[in-house]
N, C-alpha and C positions, 0 to 999 in steps of 0.2 A: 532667212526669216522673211515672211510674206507678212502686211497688213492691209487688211479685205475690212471693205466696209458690205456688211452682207446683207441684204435683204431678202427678209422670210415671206410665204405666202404671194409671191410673186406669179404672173400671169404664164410666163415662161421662166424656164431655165438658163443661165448664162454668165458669162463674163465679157467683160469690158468696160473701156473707160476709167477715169481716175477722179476719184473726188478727196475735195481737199478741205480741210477742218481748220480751226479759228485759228490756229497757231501758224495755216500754211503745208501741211505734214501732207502727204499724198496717199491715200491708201487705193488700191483698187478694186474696182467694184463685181461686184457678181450679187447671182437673183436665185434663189432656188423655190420652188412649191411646196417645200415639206413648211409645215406650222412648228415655230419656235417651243417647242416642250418638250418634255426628257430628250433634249439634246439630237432632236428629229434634224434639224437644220442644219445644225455642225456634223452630223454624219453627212446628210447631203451634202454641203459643200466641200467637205476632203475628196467626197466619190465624185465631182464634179470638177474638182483641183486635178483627181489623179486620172480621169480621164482627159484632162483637156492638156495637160501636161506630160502625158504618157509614161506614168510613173504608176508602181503600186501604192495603193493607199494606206498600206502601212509605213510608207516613209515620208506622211503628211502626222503629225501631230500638232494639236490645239495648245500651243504656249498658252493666252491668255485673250479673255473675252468668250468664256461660257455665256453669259447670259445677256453678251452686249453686243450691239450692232457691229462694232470695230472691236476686229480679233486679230490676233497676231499668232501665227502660225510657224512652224521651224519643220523646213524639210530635211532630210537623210540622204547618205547614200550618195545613189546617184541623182536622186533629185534637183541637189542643186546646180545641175548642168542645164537647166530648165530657162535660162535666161535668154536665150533665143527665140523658144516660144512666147514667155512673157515679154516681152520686144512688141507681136504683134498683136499680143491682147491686152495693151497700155494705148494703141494706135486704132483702137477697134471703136 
C-alpha cells in the first residue's frame, strides 16, 4: 500500500519527497499536469507510479482517495518488490 499526497495541474511531472499531515502520518509526494476531473490525474499518476517504479500499470490500483489530494494506493504482483526504488524517491 502506497499513500501519495498528489498534486494536480502541476508545472512538471514528478515524485519525490515526503510530506507529513497533522496526525504526523508520512505520505509521499508526486506532481502530475493532467487537471483533477473524470479522474484525468489518478490515471496520470498510476502511469507515473508504474513508470518510475518499472512496473505495469495494471498492477497499481486506486484503494481510496478518488477525489482527494491523499490517496492510498495497493500494488500487485510483482510490484511490491518496489521498495528499493521507493528508498530513493523518499530521499529525492
Amino acid at each position: 500500500m502506497l499513500a501519495i499526497r498528489l498534486t494536480p495541474r502541476s508545472a512538471k511531472e514528478g515524485t519525490g519527497g515526503v510530506w507529513r499531515d497533522e496526525k504526523g502520518a508520512a505520505w509521499l509526494q508526486a506532481q502530475v499536469r493532467a487537471v483533477p476531473e473524470k479522474g484525468r490525474a489518478n490515471d496520470a499518476l498510476i502511469r507515473l507510479l508504474a513508470k518510475r517504479l518499472r512496473i505495469p500499470a495494471k498492477d497499481i490500483l486506486l484503494d481510496s482517495g478518488d477525489s482527494s489530494r491523499l490517496k492510498r494506493l495497493r500494488l500487485k504482483g510483482q510490484a511490491r518488490n518496489a521498495a528499493a526504488i521507493m528508498k530513493d524517491w523518499i530521499e529525492e
